[in-house]
N, CA, C and O of each residue as an XYZ file, in Angstrom:
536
protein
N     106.453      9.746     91.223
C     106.137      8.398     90.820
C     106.979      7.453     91.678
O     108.185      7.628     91.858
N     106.561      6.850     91.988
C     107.359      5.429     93.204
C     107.725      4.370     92.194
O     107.081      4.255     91.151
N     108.739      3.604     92.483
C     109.720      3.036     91.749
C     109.231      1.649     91.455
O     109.813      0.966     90.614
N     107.691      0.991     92.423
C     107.626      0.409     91.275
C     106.628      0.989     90.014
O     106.561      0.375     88.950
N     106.145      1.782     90.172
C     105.327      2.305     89.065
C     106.474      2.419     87.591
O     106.602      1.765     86.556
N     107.056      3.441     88.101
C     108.485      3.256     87.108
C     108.904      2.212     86.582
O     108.968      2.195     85.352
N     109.384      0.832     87.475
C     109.833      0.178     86.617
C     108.580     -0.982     86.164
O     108.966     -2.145     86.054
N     107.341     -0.739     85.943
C     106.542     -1.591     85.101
C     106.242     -0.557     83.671
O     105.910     -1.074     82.604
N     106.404      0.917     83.820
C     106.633      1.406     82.476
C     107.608      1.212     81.849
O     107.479      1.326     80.631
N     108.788      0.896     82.317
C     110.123      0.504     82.136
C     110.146     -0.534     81.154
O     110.640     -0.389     80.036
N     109.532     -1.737     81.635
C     109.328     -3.146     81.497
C     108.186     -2.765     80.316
O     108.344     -3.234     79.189
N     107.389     -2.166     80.520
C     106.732     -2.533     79.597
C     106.745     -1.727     78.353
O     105.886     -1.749     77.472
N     108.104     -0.828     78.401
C     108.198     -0.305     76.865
C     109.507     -1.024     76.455
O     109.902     -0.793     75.312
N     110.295     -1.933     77.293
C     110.935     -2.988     76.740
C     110.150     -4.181     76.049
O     110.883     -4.740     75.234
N     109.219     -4.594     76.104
C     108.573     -5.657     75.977
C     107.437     -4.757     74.882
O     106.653     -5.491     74.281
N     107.374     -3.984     74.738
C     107.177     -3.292     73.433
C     107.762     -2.890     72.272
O     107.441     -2.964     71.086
N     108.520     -2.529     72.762
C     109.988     -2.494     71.401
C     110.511     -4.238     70.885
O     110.861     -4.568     69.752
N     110.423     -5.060     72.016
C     110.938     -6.353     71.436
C     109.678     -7.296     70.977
O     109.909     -8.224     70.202
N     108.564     -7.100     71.373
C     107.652     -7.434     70.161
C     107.594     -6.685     68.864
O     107.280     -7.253     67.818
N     107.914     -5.334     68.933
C     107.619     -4.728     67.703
C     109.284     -5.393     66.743
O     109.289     -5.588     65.527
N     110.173     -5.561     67.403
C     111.287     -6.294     66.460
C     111.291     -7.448     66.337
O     112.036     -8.025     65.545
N     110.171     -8.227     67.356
C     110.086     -9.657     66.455
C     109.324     -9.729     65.383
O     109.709    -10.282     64.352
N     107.840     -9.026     65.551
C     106.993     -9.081     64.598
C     107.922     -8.229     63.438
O     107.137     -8.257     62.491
N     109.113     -7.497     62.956
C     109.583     -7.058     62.221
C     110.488     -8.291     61.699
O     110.894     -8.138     60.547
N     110.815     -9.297     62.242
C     111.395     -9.773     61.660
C     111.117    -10.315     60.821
O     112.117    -10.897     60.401
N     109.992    -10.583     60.038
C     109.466    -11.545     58.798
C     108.954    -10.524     57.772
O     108.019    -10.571     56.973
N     109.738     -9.722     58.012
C     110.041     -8.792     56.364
C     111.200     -8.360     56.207
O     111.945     -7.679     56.912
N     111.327     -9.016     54.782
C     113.038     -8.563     54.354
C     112.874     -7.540     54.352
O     111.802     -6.959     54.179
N     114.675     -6.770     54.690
C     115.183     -5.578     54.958
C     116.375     -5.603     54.084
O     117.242     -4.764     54.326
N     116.624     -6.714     52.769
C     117.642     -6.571     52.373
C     116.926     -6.809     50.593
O     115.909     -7.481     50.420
N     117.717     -6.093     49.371
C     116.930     -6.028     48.233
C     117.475     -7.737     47.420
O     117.108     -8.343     46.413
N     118.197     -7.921     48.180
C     119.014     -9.418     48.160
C     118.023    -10.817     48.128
O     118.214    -11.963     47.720
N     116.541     -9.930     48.952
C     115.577    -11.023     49.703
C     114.468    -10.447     49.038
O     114.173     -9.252     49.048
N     113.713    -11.602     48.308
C     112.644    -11.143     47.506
C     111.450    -12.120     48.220
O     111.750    -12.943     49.084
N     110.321    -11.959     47.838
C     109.206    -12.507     48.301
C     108.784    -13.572     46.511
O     108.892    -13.055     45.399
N     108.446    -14.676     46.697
C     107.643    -15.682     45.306
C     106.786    -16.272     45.715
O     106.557    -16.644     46.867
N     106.236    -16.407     44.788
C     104.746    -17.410     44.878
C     104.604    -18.274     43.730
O     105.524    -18.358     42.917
N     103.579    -18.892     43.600
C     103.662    -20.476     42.457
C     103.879    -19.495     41.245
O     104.887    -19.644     40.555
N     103.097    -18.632     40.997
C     103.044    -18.146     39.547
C     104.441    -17.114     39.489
O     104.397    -16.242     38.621
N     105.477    -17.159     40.226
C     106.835    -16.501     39.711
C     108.124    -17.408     39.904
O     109.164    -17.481     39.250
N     107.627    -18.151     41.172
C     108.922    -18.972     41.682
C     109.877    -19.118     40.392
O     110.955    -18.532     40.293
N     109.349    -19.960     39.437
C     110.410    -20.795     38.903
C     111.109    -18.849     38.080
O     112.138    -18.179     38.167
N     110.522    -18.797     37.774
C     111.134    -17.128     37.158
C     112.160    -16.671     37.592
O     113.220    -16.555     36.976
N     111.846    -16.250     39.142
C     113.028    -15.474     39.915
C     113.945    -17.055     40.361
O     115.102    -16.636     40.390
N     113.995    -18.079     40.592
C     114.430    -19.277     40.665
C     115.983    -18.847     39.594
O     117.129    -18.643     39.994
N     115.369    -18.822     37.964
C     115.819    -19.366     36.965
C     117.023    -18.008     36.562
O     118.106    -18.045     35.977
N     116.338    -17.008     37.107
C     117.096    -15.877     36.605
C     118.165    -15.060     37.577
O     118.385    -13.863     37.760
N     118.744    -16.333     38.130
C     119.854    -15.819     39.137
C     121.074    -16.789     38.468
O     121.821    -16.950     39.433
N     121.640    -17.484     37.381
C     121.949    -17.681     36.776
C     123.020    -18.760     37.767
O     122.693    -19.924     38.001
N     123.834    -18.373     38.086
C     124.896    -19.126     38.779
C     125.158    -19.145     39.909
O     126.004    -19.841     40.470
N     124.199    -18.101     40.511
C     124.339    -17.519     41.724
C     123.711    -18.616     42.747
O     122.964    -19.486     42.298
N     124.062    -18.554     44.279
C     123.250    -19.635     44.792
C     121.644    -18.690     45.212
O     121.278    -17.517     45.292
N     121.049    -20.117     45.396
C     119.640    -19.044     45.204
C     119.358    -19.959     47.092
O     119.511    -21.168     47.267
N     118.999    -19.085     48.059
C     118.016    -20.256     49.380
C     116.906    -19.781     49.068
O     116.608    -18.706     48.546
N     116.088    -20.930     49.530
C     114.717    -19.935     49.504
C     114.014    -21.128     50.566
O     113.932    -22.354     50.650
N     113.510    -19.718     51.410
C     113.059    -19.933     52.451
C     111.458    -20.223     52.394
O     110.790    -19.248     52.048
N     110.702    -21.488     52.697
C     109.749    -21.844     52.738
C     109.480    -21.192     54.457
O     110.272    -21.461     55.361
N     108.480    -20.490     54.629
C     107.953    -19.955     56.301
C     106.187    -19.504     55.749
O     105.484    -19.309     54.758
N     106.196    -19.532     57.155
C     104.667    -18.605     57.310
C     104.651    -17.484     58.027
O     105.593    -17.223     58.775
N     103.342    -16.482     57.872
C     104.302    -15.625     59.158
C     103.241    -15.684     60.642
O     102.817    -14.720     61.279
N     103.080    -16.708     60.821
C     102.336    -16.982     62.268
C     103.643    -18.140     63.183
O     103.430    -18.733     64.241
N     105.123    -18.176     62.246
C     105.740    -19.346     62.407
C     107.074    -18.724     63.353
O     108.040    -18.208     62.791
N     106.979    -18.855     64.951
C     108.169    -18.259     65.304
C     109.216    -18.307     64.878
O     109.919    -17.324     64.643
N     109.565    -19.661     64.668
C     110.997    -19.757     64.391
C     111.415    -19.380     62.854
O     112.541    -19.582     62.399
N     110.484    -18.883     62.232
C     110.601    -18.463     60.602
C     110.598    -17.262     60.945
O     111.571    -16.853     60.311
N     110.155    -16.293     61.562
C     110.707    -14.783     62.131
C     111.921    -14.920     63.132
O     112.442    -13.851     63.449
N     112.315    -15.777     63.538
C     113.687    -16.007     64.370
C     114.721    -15.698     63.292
O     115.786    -15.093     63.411
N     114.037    -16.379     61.962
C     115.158    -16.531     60.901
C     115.536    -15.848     59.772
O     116.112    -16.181     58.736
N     115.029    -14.688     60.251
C     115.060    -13.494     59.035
C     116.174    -12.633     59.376
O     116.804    -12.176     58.422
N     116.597    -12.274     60.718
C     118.207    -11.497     60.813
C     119.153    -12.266     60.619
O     120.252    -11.713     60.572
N     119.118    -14.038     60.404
C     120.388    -14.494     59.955
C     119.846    -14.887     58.287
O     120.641    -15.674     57.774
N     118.803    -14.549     57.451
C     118.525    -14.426     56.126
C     119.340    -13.407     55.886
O     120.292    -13.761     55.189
N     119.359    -11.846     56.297
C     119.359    -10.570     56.050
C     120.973    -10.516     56.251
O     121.523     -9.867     55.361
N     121.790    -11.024     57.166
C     122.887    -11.172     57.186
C     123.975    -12.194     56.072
O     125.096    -12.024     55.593
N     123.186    -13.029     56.020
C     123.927    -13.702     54.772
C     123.226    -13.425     53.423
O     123.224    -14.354     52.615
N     122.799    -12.590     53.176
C     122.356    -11.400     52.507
C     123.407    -10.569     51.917
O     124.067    -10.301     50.913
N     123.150    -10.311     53.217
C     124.685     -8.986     53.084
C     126.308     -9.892     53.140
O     127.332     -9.762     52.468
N     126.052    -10.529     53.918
C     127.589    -11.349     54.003
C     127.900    -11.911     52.260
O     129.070    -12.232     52.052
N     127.128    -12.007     51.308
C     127.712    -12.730     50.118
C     126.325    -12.530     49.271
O     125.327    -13.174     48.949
N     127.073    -10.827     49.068
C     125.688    -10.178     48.338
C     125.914    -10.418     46.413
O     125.078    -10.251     45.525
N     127.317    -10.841     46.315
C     127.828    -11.135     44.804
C     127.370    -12.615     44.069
O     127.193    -12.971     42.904
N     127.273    -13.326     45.515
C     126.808    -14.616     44.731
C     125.917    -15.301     45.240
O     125.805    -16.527     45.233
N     125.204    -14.463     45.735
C     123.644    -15.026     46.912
C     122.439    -14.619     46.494
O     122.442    -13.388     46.480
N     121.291    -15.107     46.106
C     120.060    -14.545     46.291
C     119.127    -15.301     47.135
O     118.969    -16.500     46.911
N     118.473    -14.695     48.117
C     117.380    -15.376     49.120
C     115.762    -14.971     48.567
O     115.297    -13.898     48.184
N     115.237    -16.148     48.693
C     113.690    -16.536     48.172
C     112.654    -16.785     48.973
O     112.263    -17.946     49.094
N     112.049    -15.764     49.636
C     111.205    -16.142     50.900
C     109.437    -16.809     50.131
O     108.863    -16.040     49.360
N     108.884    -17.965     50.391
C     108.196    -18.679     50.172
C     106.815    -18.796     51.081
O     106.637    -20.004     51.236
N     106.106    -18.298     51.530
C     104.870    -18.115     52.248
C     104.033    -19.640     52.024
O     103.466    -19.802     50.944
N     103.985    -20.534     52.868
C     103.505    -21.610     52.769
C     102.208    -21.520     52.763
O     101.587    -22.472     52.289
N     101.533    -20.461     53.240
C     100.099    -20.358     53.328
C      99.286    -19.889     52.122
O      98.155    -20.243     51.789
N      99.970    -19.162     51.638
C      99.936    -18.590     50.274
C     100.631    -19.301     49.013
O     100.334    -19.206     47.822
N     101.597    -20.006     49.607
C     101.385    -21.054     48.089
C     101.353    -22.344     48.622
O     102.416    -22.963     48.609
N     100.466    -22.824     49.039
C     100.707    -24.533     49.201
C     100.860    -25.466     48.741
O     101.034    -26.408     49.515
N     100.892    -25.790     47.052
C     101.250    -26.663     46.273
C     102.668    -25.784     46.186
O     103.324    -26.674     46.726
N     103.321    -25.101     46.021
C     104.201    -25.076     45.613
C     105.416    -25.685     46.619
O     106.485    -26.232     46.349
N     104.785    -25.351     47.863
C     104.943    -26.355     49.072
C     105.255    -27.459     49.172
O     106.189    -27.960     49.798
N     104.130    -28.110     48.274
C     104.079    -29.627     48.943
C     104.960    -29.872     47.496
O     105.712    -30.828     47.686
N     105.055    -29.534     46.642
C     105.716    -29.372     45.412
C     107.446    -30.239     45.457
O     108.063    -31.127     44.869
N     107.608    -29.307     46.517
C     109.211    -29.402     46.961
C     109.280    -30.599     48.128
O     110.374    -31.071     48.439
N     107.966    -31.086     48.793
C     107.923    -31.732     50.031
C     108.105    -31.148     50.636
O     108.895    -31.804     51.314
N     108.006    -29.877     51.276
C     108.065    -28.971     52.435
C     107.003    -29.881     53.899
O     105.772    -29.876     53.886
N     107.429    -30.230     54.466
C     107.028    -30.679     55.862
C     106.832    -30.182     57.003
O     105.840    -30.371     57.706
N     107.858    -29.457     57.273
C     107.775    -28.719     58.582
C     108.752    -27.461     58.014
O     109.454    -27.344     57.009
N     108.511    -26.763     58.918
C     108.999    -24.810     58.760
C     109.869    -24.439     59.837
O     109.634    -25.016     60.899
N     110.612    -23.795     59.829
C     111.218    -23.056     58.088
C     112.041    -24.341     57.610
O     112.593    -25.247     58.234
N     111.886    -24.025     56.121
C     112.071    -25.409     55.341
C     112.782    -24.312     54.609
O     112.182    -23.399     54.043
N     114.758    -24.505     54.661
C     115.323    -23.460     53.917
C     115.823    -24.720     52.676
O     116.191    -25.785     53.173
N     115.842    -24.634     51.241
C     116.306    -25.120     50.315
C     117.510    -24.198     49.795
O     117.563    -22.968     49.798
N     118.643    -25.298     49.263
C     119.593    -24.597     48.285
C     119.246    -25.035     47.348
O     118.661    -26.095     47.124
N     119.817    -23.687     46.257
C     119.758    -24.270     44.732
C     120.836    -23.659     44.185
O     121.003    -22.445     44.302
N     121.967    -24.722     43.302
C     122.533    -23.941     42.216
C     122.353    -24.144     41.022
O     122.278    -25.325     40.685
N     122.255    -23.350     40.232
C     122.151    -23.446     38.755
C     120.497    -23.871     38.532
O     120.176    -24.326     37.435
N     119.737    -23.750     39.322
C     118.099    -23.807     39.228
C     117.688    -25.402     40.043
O     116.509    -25.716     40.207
N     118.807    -26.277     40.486
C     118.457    -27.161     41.235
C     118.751    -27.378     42.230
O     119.968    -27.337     42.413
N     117.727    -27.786     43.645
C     118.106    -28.483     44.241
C     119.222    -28.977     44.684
O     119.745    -29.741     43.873
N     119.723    -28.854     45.543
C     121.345    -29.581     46.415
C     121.404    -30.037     47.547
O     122.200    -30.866     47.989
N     120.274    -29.334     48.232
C     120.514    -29.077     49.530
C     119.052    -29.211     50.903
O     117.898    -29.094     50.490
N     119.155    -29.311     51.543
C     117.961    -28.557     52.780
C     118.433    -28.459     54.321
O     119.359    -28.958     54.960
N     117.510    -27.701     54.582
C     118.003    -27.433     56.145
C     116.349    -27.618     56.416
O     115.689    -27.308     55.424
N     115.585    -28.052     57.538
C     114.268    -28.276     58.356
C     114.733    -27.431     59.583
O     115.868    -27.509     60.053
N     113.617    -26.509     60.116
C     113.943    -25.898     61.501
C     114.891    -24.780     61.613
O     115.393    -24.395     60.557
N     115.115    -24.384     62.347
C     116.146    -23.189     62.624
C     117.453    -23.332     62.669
O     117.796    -23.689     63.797
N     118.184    -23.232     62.063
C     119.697    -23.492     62.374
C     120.690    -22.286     62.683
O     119.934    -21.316     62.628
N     121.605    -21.941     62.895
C     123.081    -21.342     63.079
C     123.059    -20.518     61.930
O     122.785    -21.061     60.859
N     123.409    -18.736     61.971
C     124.271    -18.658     61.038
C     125.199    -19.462     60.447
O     124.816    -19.763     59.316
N     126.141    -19.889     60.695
C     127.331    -20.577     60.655
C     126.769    -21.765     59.782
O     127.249    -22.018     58.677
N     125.618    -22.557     60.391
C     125.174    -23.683     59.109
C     124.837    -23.501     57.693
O     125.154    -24.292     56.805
N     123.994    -22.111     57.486
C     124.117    -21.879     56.512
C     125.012    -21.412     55.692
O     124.819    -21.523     54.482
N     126.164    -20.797     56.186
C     127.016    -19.544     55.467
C     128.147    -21.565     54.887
O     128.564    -21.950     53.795
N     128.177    -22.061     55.950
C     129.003    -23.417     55.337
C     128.281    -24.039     53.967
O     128.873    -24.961     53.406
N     127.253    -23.650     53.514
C     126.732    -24.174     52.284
C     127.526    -23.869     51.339
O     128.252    -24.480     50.554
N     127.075    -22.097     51.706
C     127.776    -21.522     50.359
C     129.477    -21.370     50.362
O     129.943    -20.434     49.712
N     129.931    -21.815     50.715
C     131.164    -21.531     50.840
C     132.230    -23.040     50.579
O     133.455    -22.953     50.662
């Protein structure tokens, strides 16, 4: 095999593996990260008691809402005692959407104690979020 043949199989089982881990990124990998919709939200919302709850408004056709699932999954795990994450499918619930004023995606909300505190619009920093809770 001649070398460039090689390196376009090369290339192209890199560029296979890193689509297959982007398209992985918009499913939680942590039991920390639950999936809601209109008819549970306020449920799983209500029954995290003191804990902070984000919950992530995305779609999954939305890059930067699969950008944002290894720093979900990490502050997940980073503050698994007093964290729960709420992933929100805008396509699948859209009043519950427009509910909150969700505008643009990813639309991450805080809540403590079942309300509202907080928002982030767009992609941000580990580091922006982990400063919420802390």
């Amino acid at each position: 095999m001649n070398s460039n043949k090689a390196l376009i199989i090369v290339l192209a089982l890199v560029a296979a593996v890193m689509l297959r881990n982007f398209l992985a990124g918009s499913t939680p990998t942590n039991e920390l990260i639950s999936h809601a919709n209109a008819e549970d939200f306020n449920t799983q919302l209500r029954q995290n008691g003191e804990k902070h709850v984000i919950v992530d408004f995305y779609a999954d056709w939305c890059g930067p809402c699969k950008a944002l699932t290894p720093t979900l999954n990490k502050l997940a795990e980073s503050y698994p005692d007093n964290l729960k994450i709420i992933k929100v499918n805008v396509d699948e619930s859209p009043k519950l959407a427009r509910f909150y004023g969700v505008e643009g995606i990813p639309c991450v909300l805080y809540f403590k104690g079942g309300e509202e505190s907080d928002r982030h619009v767009g992609l941000k920093r580990y580091n922006d979020y982990a400063k919420w809770l802390e």
